[in-house]
N, C-alpha and C positions, 0 to 999 in steps of 0.2 A: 452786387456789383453788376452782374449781368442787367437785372432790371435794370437799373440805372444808363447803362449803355444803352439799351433797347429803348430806354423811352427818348436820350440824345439823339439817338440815330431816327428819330420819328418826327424829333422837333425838327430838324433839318432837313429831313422830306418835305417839311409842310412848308416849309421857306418859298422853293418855287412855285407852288401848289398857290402860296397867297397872295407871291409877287405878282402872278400872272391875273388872278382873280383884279387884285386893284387896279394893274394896266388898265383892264378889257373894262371896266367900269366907269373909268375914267374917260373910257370915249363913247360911250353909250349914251343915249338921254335920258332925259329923268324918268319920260314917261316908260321907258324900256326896259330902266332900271331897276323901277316901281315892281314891272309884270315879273321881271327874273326876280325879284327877290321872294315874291308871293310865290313864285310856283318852288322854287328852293325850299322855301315854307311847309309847305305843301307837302313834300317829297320829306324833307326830316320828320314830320310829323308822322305821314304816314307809315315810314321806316321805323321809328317809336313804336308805332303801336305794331306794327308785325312781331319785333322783339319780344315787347311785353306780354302779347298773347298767348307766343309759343313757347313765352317763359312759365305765364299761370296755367298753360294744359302741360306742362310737363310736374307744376304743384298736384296734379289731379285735378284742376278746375274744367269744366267743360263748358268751354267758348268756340263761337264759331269765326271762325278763321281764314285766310288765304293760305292756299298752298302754293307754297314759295319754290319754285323749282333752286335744286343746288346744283354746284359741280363733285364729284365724287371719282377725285382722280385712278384709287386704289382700288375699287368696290368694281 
């Protein structure tokens, strides 16, 4: 049940989140539209692979990696 709430209350953050995305696109040109979508591209992809990296050095794989600085509010 909790799950369930948690991922309602996720879908409905993202509501404004996309409204605003198609606004701002919708007044942009093509060729503007073209570059922000590639560099979005760009930034997913390479957010992918930070994931996946410091998911297979944590299997014991030994890849070389970016050190991702974090926040660590407790520590």
């Amino acid at each position: 049940m909790q799950g369930g709430l948690a991922l309602g209350v996720l879908g409905l953050g993202t509501i404004p989140t996309l409204l605003a995305y198609g606004t701002v696109l919708g007044t942009v040109s093509a060729k503007r539209r073209a570059s922000l979508h590639r560099g979005l591209g760009t930034t997913f992809l390479l957010l992918g692979h930070i994931s996946v990296t410091h998911e297979l050095i944590l299997l014991g794989f030994d890849i070389p990696h970016f050190d991702v600085p974090f926040y660590q509010p407790l520590a």
